[in-house]
N, C-alpha and C positions, 0 to 999 in steps of 0.2 A: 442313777444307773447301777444294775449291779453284776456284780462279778462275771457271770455267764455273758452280758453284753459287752462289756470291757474285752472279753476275753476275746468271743467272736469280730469283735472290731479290729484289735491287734490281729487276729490271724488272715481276715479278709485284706489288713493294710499287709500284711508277710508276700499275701498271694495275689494282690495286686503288682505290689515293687518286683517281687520276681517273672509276674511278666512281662512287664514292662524292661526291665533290665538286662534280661535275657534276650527280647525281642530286639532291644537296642545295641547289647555288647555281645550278647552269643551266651553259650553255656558256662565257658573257661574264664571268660572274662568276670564273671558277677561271683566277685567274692560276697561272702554270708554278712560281712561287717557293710557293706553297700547297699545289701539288702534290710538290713535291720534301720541302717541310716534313711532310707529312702520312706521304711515303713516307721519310722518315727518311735521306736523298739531301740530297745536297749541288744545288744549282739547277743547275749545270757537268754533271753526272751524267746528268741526263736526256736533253740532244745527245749525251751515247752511242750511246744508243737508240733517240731519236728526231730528225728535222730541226729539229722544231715543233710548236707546241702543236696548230695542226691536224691533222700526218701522227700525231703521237702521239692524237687521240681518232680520225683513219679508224684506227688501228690496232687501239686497244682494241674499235673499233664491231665490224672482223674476226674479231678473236680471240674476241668474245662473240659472233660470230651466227655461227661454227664451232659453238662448243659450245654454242647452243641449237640450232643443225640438228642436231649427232651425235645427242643427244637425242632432239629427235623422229623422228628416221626410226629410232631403234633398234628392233629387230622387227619392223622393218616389210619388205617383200618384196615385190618389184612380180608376183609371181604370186599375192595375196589378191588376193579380188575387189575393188571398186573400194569397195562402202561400207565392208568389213572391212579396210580399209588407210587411208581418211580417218579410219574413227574407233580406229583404232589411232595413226596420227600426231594425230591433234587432239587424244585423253587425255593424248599424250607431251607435247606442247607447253604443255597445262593446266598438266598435273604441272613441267614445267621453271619456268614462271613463277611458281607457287606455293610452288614448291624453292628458286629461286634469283631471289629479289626483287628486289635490288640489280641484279642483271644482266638480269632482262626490264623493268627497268623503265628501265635505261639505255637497252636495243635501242629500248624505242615513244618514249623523246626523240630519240633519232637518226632513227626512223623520221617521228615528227610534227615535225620542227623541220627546219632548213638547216643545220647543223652538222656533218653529215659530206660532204663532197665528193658530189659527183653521179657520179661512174664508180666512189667504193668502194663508194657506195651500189648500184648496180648490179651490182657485183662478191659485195655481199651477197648479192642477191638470186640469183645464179645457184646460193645453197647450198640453196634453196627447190628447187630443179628435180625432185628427185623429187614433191612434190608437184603441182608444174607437170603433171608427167608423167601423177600421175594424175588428175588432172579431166580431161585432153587425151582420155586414154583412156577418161573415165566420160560424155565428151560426144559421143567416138566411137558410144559403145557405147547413147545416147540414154538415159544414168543421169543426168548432171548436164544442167544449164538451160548453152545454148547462149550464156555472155555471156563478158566478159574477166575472164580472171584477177585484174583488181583486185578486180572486184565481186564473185567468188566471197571471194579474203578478205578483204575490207568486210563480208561477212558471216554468216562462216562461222567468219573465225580473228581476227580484231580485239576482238568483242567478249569474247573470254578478257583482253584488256588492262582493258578495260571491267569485269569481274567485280574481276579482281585489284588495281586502283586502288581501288572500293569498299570490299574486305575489307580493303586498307591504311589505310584513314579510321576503318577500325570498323564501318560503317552496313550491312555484310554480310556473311555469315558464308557462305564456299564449304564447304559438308557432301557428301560422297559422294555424295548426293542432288542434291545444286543441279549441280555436274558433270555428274550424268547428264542433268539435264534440260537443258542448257546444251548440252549435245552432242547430244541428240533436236532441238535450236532449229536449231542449227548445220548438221545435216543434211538438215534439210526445208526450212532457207532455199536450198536448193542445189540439191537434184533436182529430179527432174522428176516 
């Protein structure tokens, strides 16, 4: 094995343990020495990689809300029309949180709390821009309801957080079904 893959291993185990950690005790809670313990790293190891325990959770906040945008915009194409591209990204985005738990469930603590910086947090969101792109266009085109992008996802793409917290407790079961109906909710919360 060499260097570069050693290297990428300890930083993939850094950024696994802190979400997991984080997910589990919160932000305040996950001292840097729990996280180096959990990633099998020496506590020295992790200022490798990272400054601090902050630049290291904006970091992991990036590198997981990359791969939940790759996700949702996959197959998606800004020449579908404008509802057969929101609900092409909104099953993707379903699908990624229900695929990958540990990791949407990191994204809505960083999204609902103070813990990741206010310009990575921003720097997140610019990976959101094709969707940006298309309500701008579905509002042009007098498809979607003329308000700000918050409140398009307030409630349109939030409440998939809302589902998948649920099914995590037990108290809900997402069936092929409850998605589709989830995504009919999500869509008429929107148009016009």
């Amino acid at each position: 094995m060499n260097i570069t893959s050693k290297s990428e291993i300890k930083r993939k185990a850094l950024i696994d343990a802190t979400i997991e950690l984080v997910n589990n005790n919160g932000f305040h809670a996950t001292p840097m020495s729990k996280i180096a313990k959990m990633a099998g790293v020496s506590a020295g190891t992790i200022y490798l990689y990272f400054e601090n325990k902050q630049d290291l959770v904006d970091q992991v906040y990036l590198e997981v809300k990359a791969a939940f945008t790759s996700y949702a915009f996959r197959n998606y194409n800004e020449e579908m029309s404008v509802e057969k591209g929101f609900e092409t990204i909104w099953k993707n985005i379903a699908e990624f949180k229900l695929k990958e738990v540990e990791e949407a469930y990191f994204l809505s603590q960083c999204d609902n709390t103070p813990i990741v910086d206010e310009p990575v947090r921003q720097q997140g969101l610019k990976h959101l821009q094709p969707l940006l792109d298309l309500w701008e266009k579905g509002q042009q085109q007098g498809i979607i309801k003329k308000v700000s992008p918050y409140s398009l996802y307030a409630f349109s793409i939030y409440p998939i957080a809302f589902l998948m917290n649920m099914q995590q407790r037990g108290v809900y079961q997402l069936t092929p079904e409850h998605i589709e109906e989830a995504y009919e909710m999500a869509w008429h919360s929107i148009k016009n």
